[in-house]
C-alpha positions in Angstrom: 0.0 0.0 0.0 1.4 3.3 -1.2 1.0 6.1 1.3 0.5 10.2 0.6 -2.4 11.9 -1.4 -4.1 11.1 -4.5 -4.3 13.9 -7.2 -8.1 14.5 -6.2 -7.4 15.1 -2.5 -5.0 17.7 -3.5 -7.0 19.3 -5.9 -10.0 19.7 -3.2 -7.6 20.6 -0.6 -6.1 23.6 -3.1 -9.5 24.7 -4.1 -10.5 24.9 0.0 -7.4 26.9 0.5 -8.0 29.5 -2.4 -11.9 30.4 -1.0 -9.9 30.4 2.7 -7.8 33.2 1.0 -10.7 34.8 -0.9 -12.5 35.6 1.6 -10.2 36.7 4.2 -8.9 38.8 1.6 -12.0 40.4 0.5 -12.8 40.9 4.6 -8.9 42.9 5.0 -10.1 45.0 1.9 -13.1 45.9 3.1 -12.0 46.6 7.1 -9.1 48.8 5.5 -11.9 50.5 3.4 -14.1 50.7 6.7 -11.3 52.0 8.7 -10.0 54.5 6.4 -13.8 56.3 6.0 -14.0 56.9 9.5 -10.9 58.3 10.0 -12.0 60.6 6.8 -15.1 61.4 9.5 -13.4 61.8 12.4 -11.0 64.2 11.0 -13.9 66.2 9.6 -15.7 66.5 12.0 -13.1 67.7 14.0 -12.2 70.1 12.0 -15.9 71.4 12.2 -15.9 71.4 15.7 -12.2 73.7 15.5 -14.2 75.8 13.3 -16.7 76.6 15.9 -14.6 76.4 19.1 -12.3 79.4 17.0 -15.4 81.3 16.4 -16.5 81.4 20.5 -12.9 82.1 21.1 -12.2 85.3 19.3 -16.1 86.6 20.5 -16.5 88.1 16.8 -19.2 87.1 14.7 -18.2 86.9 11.2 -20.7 88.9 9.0 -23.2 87.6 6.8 -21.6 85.5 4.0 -20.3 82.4 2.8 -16.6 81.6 3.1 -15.0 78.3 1.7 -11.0 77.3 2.5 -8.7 73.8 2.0 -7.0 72.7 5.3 -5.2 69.4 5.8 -5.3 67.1 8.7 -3.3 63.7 9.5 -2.7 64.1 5.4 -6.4 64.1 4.1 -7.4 67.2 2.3 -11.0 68.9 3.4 -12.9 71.8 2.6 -14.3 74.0 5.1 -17.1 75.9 4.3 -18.5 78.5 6.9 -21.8 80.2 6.5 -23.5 82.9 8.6 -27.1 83.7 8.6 -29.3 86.6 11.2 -31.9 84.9 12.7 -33.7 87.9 14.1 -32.4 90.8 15.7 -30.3 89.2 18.1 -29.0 86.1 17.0 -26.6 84.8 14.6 -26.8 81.1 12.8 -23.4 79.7 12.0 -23.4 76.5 9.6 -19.9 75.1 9.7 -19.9 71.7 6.8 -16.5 70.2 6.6 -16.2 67.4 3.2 -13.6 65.4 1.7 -13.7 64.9 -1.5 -17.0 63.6 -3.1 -17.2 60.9 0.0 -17.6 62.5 3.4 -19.1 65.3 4.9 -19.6 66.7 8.1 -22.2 69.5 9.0 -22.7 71.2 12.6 -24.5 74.2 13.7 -24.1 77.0 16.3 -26.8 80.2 17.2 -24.8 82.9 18.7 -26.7 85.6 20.1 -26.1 89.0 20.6 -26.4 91.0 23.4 
């Protein structure tokens, strides 16, 4: 009696490893994928919140407008986009939306008022 594998068992036993591989594969891709959007988020929205926290900080409402500039942080390039509305005669809406690229976007918004 001969011993080792037949050319079947091998075959089954390669074909069992390549879905193994497959799908571990296709889980890393998609956990880098996963792990890469939120840092996308969590970088945007903290730039919004910086945005906002500088804006309480220096106790001057910007004036009525729109302003849009690029900023960079942990290497990702965002947009921040800053725009102040009245609400009334004493208070002040601030809409503060922070995006990278076509993909993620952040929005938060703070009413100032005026005394």
């Amino acid at each position: 009696m001969k011993k080792g594998f037949t050319l079947v068992e091998l075959v089954v036993a390669s074909v069992v490893i390549l879905v193994v591989l497959t799908a571990l594969s296709v889980a890393l891709i998609s956990f880098v994928r996963g792990g890469r959007a939120l840092e996308l988020q969590e970088g945007a929205f903290t730039l919004a919140r910086v945005e906002i926290a500088e804006i309480e900080r220096l106790e001057e409402i910007p004036e009525p407008g729109r302003t849009a500039r690029p900023d960079t942080l942990w290497g990702h390039p965002y947009t921040i986009e800053t725009t102040v509305g009245s609400q009334g005669e004493n208070a002040v809406e601030v809409f503060v939306a922070v995006s990278s690229g076509d993909s993620i976007s952040i929005e938060l918004a703070r009413r100032f008022y005026i005394e």
